[in-house]
C-alpha positions as a Markdown table, in Angstrom:
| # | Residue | x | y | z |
|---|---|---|---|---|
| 1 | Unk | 0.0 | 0.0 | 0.0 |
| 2 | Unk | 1.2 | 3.6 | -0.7 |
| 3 | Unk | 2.1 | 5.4 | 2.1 |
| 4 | Unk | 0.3 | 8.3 | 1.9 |
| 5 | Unk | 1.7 | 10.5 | 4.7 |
| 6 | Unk | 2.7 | 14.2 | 3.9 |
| 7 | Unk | 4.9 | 16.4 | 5.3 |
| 8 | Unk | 4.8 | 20.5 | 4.7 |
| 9 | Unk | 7.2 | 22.7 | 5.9 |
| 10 | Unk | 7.5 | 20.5 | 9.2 |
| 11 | Unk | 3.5 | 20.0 | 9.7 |
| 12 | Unk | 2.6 | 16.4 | 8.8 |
| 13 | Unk | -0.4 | 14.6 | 8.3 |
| 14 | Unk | -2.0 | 10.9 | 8.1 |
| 15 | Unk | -2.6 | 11.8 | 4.0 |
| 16 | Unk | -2.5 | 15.1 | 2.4 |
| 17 | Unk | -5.9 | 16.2 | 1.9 |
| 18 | Unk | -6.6 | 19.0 | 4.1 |
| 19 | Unk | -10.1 | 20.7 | 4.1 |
| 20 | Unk | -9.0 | 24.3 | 3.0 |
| 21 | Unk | -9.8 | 27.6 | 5.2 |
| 22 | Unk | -13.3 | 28.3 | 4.5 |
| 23 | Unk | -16.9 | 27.5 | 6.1 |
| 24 | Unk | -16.5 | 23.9 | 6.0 |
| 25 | Unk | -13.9 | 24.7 | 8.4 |
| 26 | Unk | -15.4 | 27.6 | 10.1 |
| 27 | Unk | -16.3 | 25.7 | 13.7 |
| 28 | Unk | -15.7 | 23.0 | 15.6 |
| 29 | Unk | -18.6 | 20.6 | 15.3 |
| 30 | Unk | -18.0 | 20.2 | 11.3 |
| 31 | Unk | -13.8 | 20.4 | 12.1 |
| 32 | Unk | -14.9 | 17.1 | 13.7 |
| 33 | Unk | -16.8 | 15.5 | 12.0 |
| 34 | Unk | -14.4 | 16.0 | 8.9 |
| 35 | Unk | -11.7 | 14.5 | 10.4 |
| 36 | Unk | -13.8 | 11.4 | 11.8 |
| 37 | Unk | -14.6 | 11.0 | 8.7 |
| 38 | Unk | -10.6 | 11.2 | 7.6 |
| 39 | Unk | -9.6 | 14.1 | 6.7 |
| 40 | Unk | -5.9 | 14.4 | 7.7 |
| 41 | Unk | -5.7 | 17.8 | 8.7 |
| 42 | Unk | -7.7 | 21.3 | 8.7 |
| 43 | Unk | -7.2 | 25.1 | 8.2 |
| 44 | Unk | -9.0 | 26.6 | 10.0 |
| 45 | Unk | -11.5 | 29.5 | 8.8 |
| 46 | Unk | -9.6 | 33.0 | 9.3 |
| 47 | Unk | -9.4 | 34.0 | 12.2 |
| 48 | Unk | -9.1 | 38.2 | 13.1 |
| 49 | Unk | -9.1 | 40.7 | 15.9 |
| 50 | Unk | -12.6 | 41.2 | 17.9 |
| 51 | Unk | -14.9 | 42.5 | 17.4 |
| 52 | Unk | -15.8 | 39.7 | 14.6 |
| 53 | Unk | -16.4 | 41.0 | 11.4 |
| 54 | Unk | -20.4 | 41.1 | 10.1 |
| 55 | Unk | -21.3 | 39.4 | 7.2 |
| 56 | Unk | -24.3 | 39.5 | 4.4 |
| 57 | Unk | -27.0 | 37.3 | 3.2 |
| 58 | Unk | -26.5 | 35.9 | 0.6 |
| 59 | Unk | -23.1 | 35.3 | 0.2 |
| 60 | Unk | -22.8 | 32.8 | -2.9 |
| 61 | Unk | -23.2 | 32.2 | -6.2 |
| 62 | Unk | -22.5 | 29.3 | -8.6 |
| 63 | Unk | -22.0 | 28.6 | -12.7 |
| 64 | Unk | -23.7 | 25.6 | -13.6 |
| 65 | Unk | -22.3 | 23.9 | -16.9 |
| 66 | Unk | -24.1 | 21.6 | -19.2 |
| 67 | Unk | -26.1 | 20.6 | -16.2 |
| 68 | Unk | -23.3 | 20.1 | -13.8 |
| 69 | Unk | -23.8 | 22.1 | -10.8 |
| 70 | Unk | -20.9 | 24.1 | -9.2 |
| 71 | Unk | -18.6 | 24.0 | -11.8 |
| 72 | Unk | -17.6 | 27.0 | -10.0 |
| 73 | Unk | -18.1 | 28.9 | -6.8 |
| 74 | Unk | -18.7 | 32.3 | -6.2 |
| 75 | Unk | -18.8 | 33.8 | -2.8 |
| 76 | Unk | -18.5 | 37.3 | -0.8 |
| 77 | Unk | -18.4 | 35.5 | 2.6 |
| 78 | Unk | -15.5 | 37.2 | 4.9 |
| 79 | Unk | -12.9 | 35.7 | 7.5 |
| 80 | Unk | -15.3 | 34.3 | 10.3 |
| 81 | Unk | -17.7 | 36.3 | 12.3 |
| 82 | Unk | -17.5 | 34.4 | 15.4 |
| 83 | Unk | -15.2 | 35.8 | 18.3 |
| 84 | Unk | -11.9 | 34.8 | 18.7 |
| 85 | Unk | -12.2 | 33.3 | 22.0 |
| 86 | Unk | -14.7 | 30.7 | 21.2 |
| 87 | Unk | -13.0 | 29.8 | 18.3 |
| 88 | Unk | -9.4 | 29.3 | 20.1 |
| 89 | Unk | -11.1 | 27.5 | 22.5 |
| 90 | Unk | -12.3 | 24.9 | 20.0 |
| 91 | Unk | -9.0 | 24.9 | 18.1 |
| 92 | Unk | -7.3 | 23.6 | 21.2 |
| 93 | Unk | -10.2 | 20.8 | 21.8 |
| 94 | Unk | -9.9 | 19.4 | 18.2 |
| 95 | Unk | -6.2 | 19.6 | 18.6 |
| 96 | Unk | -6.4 | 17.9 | 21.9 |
| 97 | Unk | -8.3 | 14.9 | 20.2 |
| 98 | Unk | -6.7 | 14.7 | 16.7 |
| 99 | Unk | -3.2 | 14.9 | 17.4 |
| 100 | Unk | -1.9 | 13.1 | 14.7 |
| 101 | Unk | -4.1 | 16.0 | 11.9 |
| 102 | Unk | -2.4 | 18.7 | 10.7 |
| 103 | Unk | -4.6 | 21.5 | 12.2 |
| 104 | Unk | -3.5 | 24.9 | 10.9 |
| 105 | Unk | -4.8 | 28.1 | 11.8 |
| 106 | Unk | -5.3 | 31.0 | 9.5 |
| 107 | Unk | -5.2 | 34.4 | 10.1 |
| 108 | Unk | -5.7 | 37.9 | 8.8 |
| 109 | Unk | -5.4 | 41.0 | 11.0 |
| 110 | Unk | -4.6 | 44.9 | 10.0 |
| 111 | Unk | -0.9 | 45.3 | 8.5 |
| 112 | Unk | 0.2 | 46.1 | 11.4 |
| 113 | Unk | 3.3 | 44.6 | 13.4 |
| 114 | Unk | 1.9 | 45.2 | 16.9 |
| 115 | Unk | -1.8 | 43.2 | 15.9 |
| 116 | Unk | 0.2 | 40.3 | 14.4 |
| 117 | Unk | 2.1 | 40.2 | 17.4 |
| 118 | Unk | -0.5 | 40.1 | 19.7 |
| 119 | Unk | -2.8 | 37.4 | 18.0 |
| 120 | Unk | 0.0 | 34.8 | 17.4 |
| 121 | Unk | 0.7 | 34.0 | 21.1 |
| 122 | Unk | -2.9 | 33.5 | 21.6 |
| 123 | Unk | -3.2 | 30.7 | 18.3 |
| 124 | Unk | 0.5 | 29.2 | 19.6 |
| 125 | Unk | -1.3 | 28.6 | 22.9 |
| 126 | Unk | -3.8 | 26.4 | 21.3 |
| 127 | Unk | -1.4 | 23.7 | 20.2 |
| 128 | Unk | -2.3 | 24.4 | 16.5 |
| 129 | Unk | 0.4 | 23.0 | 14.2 |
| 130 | Unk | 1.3 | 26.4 | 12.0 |
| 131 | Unk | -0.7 | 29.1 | 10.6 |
| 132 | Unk | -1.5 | 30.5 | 7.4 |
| 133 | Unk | -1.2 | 33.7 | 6.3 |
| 134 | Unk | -4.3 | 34.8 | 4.0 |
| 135 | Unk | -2.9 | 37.1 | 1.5 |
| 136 | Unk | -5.2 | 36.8 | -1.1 |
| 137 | Unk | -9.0 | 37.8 | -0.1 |
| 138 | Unk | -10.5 | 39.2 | -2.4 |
| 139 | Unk | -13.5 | 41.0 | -1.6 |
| 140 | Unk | -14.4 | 42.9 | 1.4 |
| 141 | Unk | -11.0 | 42.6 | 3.5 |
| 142 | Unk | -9.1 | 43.9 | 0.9 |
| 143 | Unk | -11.4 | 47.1 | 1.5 |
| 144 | Unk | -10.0 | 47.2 | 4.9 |
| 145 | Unk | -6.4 | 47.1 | 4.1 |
| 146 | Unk | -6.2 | 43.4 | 4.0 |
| 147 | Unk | -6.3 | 39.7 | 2.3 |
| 148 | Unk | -5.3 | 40.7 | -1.6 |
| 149 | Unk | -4.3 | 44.5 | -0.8 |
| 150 | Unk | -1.4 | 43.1 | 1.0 |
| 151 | Unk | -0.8 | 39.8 | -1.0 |
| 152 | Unk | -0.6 | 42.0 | -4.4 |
| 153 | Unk | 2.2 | 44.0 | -2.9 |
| 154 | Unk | 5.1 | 41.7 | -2.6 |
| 155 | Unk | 7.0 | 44.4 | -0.3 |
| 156 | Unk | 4.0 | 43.7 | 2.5 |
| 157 | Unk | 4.1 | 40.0 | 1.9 |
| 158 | Unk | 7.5 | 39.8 | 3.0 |
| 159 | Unk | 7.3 | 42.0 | 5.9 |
| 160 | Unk | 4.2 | 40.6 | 7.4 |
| 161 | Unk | 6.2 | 36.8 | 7.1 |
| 162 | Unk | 8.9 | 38.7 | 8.9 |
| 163 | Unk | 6.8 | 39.5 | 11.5 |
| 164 | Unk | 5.3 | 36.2 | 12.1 |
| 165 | Unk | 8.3 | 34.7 | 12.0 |
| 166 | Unk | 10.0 | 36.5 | 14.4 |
| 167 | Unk | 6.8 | 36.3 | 16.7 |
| 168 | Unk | 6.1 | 32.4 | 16.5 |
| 169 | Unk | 8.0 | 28.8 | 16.8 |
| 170 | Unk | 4.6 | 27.7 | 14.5 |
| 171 | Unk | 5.9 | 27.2 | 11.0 |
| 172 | Unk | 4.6 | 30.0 | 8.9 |
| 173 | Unk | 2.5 | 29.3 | 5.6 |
| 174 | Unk | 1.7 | 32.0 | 3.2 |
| 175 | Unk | -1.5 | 31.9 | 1.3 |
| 176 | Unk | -0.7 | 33.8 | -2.1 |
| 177 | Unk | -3.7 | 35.7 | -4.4 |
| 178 | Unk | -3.6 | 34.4 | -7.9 |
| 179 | Unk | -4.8 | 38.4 | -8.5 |
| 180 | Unk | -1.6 | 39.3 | -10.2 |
| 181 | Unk | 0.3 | 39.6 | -12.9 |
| 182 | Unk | 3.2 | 37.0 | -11.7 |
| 183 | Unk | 3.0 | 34.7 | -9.0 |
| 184 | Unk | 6.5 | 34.3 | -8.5 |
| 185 | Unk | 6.9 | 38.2 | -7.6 |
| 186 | Unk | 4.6 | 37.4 | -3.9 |
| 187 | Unk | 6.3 | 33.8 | -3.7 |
| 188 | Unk | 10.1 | 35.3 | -3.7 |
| 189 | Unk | 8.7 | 37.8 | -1.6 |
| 190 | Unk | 7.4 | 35.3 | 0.7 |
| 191 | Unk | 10.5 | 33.7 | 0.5 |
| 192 | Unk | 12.3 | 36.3 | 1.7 |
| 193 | Unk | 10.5 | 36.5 | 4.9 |
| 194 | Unk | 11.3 | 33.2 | 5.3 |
| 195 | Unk | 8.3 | 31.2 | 5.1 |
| 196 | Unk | 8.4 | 27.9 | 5.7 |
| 197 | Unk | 5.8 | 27.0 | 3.1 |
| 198 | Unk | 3.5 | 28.6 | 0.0 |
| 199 | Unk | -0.1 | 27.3 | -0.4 |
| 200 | Unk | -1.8 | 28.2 | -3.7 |
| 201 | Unk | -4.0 | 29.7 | -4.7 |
| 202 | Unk | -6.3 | 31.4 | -3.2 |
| 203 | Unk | -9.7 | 33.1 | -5.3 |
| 204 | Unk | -9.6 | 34.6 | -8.3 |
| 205 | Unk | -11.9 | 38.4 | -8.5 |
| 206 | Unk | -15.2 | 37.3 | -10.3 |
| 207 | Unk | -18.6 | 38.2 | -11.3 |
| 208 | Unk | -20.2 | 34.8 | -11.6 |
| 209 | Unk | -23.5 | 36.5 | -13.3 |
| 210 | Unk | -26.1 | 39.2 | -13.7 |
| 211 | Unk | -29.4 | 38.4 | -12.3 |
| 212 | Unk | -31.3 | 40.1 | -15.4 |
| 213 | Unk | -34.8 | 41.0 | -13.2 |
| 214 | Unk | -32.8 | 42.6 | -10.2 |
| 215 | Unk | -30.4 | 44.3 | -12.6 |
| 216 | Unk | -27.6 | 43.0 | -10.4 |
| 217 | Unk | -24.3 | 40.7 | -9.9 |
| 218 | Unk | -24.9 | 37.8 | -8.0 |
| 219 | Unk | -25.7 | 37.0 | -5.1 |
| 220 | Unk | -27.8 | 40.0 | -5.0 |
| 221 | Unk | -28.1 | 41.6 | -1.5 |
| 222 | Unk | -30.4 | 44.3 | -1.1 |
| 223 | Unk | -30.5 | 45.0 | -4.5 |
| 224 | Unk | -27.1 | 45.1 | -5.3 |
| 225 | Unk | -24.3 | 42.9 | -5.9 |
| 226 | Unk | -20.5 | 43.0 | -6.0 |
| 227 | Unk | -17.3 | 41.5 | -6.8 |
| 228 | Unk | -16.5 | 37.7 | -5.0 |
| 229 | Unk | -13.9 | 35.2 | -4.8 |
| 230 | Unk | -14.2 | 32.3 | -7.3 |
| 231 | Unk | -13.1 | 28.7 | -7.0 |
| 232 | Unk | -13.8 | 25.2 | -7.7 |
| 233 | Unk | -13.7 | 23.2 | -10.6 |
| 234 | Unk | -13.5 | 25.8 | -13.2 |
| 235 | Unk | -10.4 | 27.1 | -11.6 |
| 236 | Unk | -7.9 | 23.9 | -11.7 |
| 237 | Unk | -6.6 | 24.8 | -15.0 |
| 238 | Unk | -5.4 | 28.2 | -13.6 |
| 239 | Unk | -4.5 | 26.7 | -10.2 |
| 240 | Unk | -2.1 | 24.1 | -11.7 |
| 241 | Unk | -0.4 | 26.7 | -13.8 |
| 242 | Unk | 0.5 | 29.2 | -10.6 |
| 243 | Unk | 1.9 | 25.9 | -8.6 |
| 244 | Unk | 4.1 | 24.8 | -11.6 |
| 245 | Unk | 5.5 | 28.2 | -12.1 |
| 246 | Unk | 6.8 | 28.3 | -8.6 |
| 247 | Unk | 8.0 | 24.7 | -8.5 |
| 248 | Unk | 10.0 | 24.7 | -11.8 |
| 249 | Unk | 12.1 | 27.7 | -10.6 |
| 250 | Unk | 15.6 | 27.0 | -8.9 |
| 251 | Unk | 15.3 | 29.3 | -6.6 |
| 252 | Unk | 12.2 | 27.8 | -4.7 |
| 253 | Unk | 13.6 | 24.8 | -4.5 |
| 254 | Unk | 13.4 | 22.7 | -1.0 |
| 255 | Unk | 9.8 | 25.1 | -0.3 |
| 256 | Unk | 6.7 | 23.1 | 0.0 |
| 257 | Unk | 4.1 | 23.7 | -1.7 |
| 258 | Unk | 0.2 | 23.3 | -0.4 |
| 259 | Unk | -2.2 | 23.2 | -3.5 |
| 260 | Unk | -5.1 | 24.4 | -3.8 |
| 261 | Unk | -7.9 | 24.5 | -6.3 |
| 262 | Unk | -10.8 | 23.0 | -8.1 |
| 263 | Unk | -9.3 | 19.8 | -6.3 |
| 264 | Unk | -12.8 | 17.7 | -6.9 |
| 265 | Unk | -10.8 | 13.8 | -7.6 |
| 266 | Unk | -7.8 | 11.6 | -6.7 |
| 267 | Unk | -6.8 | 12.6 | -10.2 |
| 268 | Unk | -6.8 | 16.0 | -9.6 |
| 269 | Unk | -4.6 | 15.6 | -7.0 |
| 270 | Unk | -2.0 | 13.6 | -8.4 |
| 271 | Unk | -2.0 | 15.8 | -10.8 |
| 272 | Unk | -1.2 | 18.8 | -7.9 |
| 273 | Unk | 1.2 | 16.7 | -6.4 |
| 274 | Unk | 2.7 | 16.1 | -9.6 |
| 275 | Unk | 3.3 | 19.5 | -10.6 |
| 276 | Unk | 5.0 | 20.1 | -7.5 |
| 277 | Unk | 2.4 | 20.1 | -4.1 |
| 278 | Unk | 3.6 | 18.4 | -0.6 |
| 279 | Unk | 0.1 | 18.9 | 0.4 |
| 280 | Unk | -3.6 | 19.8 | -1.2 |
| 281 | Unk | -6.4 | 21.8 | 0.3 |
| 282 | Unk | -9.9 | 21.0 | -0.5 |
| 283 | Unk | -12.9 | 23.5 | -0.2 |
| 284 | Unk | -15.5 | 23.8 | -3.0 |
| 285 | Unk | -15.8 | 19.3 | -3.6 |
| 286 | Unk | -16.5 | 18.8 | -0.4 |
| 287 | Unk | -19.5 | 21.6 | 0.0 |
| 288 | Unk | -20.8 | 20.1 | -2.5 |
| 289 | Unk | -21.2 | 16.7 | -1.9 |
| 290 | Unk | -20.3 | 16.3 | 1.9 |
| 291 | Unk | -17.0 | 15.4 | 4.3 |
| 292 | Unk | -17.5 | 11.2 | 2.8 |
| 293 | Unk | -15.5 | 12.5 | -0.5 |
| 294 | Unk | -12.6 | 12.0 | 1.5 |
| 295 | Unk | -13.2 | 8.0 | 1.0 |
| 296 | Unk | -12.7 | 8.1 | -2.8 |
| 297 | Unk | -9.9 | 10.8 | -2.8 |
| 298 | Unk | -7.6 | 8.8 | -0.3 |
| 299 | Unk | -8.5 | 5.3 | -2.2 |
| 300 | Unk | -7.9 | 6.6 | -6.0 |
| 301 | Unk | -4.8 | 8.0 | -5.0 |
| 302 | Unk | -3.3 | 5.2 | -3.1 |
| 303 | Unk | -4.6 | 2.4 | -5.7 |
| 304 | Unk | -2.9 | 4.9 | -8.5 |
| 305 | Unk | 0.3 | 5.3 | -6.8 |
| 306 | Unk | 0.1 | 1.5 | -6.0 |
| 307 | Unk | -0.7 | 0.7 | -10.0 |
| 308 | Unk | 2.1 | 3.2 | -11.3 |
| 309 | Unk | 4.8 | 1.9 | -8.2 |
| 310 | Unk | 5.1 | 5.1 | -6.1 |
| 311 | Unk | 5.8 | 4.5 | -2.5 |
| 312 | Unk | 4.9 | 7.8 | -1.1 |
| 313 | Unk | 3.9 | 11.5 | -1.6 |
| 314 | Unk | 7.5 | 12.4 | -2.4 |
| 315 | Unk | 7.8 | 10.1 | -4.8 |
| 316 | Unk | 5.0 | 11.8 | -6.8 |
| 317 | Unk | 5.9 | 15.3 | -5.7 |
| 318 | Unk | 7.3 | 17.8 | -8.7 |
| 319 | Unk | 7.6 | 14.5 | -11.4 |
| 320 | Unk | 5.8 | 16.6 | -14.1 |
| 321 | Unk | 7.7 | 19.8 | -13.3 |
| 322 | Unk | 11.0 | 19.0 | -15.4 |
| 323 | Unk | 8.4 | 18.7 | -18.6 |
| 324 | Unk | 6.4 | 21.7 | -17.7 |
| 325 | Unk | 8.8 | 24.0 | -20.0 |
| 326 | Unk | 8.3 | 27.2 | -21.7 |
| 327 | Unk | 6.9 | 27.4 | -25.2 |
| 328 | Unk | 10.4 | 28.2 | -26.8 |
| 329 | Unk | 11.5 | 25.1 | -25.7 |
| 330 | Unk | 9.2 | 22.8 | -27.4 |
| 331 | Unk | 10.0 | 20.7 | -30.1 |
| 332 | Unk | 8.9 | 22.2 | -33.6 |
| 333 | Unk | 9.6 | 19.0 | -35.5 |
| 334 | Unk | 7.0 | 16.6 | -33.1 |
| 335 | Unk | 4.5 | 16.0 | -35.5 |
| 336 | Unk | 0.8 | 14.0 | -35.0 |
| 337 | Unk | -2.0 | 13.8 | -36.4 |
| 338 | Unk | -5.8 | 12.7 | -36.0 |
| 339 | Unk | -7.0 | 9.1 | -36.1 |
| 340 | Unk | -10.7 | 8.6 | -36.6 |
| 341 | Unk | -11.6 | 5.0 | -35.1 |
| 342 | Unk | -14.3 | 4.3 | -37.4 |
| 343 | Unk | -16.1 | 1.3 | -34.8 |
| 344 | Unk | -16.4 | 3.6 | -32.4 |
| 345 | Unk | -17.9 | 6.6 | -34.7 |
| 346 | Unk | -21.7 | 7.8 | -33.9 |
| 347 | Unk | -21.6 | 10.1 | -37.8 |
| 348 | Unk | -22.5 | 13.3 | -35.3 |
| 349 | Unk | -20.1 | 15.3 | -37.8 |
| 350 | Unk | -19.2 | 17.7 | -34.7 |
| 351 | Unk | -15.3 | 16.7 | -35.6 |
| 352 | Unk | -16.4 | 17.7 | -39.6 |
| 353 | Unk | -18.1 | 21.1 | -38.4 |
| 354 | Unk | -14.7 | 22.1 | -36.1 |
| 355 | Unk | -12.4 | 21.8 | -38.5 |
| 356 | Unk | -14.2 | 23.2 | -41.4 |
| 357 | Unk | -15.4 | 26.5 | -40.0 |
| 358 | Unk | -12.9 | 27.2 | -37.1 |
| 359 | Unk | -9.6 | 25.0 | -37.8 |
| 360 | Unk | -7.7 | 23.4 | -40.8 |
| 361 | Unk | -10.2 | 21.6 | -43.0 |
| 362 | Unk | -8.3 | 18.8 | -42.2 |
| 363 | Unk | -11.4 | 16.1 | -42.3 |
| 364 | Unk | -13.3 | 15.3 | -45.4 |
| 365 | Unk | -17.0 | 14.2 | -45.4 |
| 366 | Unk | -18.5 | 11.5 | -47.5 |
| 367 | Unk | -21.1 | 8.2 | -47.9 |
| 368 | Unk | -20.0 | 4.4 | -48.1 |
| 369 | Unk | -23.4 | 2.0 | -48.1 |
| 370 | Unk | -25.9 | 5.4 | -47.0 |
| 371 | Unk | -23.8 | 6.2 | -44.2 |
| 372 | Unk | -22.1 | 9.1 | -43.4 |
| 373 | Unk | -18.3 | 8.6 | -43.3 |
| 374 | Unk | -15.5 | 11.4 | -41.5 |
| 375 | Unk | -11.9 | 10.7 | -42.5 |
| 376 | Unk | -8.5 | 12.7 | -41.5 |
| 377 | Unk | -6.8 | 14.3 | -44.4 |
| 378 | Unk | -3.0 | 13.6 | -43.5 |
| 379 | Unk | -1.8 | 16.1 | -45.7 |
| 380 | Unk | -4.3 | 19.2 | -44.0 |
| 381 | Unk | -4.0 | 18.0 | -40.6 |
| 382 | Unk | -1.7 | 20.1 | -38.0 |
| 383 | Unk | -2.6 | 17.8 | -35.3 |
| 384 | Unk | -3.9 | 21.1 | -33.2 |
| 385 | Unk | -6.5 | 18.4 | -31.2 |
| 386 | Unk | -9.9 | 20.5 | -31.8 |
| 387 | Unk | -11.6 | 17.5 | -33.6 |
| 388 | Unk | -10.8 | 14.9 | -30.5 |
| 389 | Unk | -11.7 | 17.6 | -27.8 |
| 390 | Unk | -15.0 | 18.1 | -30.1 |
| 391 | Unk | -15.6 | 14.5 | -30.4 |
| 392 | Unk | -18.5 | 13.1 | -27.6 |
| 393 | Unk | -16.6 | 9.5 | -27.9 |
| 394 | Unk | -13.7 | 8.6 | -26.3 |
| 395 | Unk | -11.2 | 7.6 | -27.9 |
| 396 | Unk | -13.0 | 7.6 | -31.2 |
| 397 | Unk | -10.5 | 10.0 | -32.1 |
| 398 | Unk | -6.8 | 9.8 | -31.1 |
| 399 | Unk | -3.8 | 11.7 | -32.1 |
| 400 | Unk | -1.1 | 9.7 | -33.2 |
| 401 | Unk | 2.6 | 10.8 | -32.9 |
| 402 | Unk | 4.1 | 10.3 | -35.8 |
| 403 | Unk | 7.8 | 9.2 | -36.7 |
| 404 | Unk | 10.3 | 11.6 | -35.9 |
| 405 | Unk | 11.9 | 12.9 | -39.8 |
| 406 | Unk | 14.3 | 15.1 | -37.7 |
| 407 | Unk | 16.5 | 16.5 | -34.2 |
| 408 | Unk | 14.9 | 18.4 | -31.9 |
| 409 | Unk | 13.9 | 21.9 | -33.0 |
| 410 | Unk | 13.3 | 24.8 | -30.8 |
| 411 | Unk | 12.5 | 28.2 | -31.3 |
| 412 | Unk | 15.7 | 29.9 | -30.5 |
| 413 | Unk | 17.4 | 27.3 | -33.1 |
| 414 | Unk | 14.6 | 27.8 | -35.8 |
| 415 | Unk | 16.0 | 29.4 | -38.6 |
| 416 | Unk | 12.8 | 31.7 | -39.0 |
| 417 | Unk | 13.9 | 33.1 | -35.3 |
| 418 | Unk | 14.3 | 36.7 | -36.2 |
| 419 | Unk | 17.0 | 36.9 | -33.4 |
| 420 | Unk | 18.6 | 33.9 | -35.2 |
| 421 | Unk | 18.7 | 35.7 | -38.6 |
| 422 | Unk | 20.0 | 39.7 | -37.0 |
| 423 | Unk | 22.9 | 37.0 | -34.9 |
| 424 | Unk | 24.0 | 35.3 | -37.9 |
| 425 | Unk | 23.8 | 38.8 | -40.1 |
| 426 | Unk | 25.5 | 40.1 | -37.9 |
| 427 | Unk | 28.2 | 37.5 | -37.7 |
């Protein structure tokens, strides 16, 4: 069996699937009941100064696609609204009683040395293992000075991990916005503060609709509407990107990386891991279908990593990142092209309609015995994959590498490189 301990920056866990800092996480009767059900660790909802912040009704919103509900999440919900004491008190009771979970507490308080001083004694007291710095809300505490106003500005990222280094033994993890231009500025900046770990990412700014009668964004309040915090499924893509990034370059080498987003499968997670996460954070799957989820995640990844002969979390950790390259360093001379499996074709024609209007007119349309018959035209095909992402069968359509005529060709080597051609000019 595949070991599927994890270890980030110090804080370890049974498995790596931690419920991310959000409502499911928000108090301690559904804190317990997650990790009865096996969760192997928590972060706790944000935690701030008193008096609690208020909140509004309602506070989500969601994007339905082709009938799947909560393909994505919206939601204006701030840091939690109950007081400080009562949550401490019941971060030290789970703590007490699930030793072995990673239980993390995160925390967002004015940029301001003396209030991140003061709260961090009071969390250490609890026996939580680390805390996490939430850089990267959106909505509403960035009005106040907090959340993404200080995770955009790399300067205050690194001075606020300063600070909680240098007031805590807890290892410090630092939640990073995905609400900029580069994530590596906030992650170097982190990294000079000396955080012991990144988790990534946090929500992106969204409108997730216009309710068309109210004449408002969604989730309408009163009347009126504004900006949220997205997540879920639709964000993975986006998500996977931002953790790559970071754990390709050299200089973030040796820092763990917690991932986070759209995180629905054990798929999705291997593919996290695999693109450089010690550890995953799940919020948006398990609002939607319940704490149980945890059952499927932690069996699909251990019967994968048993099937593919990985022994434990390390062993996937960062395997895709030396093929996550930039473009310029792709091959120009790999070469497929588009296989029509002709058992397994239904004669929709959705392959036939791509290509022709929006692609390469690569497929050519005909009738053998009254039926309608889609073939691949080698010679117009520029294997760009639009017909097999079109195509409602799988496999029906497969792109086959084909035999390699030539070396590896990159861009910088390409003799159409206009670089190339002012060098050797000028040589």
């Amino acid at each position: 069996m595949a070991d599927l301990r994890s270890n980030l920056g110090g804080i370890t866990s049974p498995n790596p699937f931690w419920l991310a800092s959000a409502p499911p996480t928000d108090k301690e009767y559904n804190v317990r009941r997650a990790l009865e059900a096996g969760w192997g660790g928590v972060v706790w909802k944000t935690l701030g100064e008193d008096p609690p912040v208020v909140n509004v009704s309602s506070r989500y919103g969601g994007l339905a696609y082709q009938g799947k509900r909560l393909s994505g999440l919206n939601n204006i919900e701030l840091i939690s609204d109950r007081p400080l004491a009562t949550n401490i008190a019941e971060i030290k009771r789970i703590k007490r009683d699930f030793p072995d979970r990673a239980i993390v507490v995160s925390l967002m308080v004015p940029c301001e040395e003396a209030s991140w001083a003061a709260i961090l004694p009071i969390v250490e007291e609890t026996g939580a293992d680390g805390i996490e710095l939430n850089f990267g809300c959106p909505h509403g505490m960035s009005e106040r000075n907090m959340g993404a106003a200080v995770g955009q500005v790399p300067e205050y990222v690194e001075m606020v991990t300063r600070w909680c280094k240098q007031h805590t033994r807890m290892p410090v993890i630092v939640k990073l916005t995905p609400n900029v231009t580069s994530i590596l500025s906030p992650a170097r900046a982190a990294l000079r503060g000396g955080a012991d770990a990144v988790s990534l990412i946090n929500t992106i700014q969204s409108v997730i609709g216009v309710d068309l009668d109210a004449m408002a964004p969604m989730p309408v309040v009163g009347g009126q509407g504004t900006h949220g915090g997205y997540c879920g499924p639709a964000v993975k893509p986006i998500a996977l990107r931002m953790v790559g990034e970071i754990a390709r370059e050299p200089e973030f080498r040796g820092l763990p990386i917690s991932g986070i987003g759209g995180i629905s499968t054990w798929r999705d997670a291997a593919e996290f891991l695999a693109m450089g996460s010690s550890a995953l954070q799940v919020c948006t799957a398990a609002m939607h279908y319940g704490f149980r989820i945890i059952d499927d995640l932690t069996t699909g990844l251990s019967n994968w990593m048993d099937e593919k002969g990985y022994a434990s979390i390390s062993d996937v950790t960062g395997r895709a990142v030396p093929n996550f390259v930039h473009w310029n360093a792709l091959d120009l001379n790999f070469k497929t092209l588009a296989s029509i499996d002709q058992d397994r074709c239904i004669q929709c024609g959705l392959c036939y309609v791509a290509c022709e209007d929006t692609s390469h007119q690569a497929i050519g349309r005909s009738k053998v015995d009254g039926m309608r018959r889609y073939e691949v035209i080698d010679a117009e095909c520029v294997g760009c994959n639009l017909c097999a992402l079109a195509c409602p069968v799988d496999d029906c359509i497969t792109m086959v590498p084909q035999p390699q005529t030539a070396e590896k060709l990159t861009w910088p080597e390409h003799p159409n490189n206009p670089h190339r051609i002012l060098a050797e000019r000028a040589g």
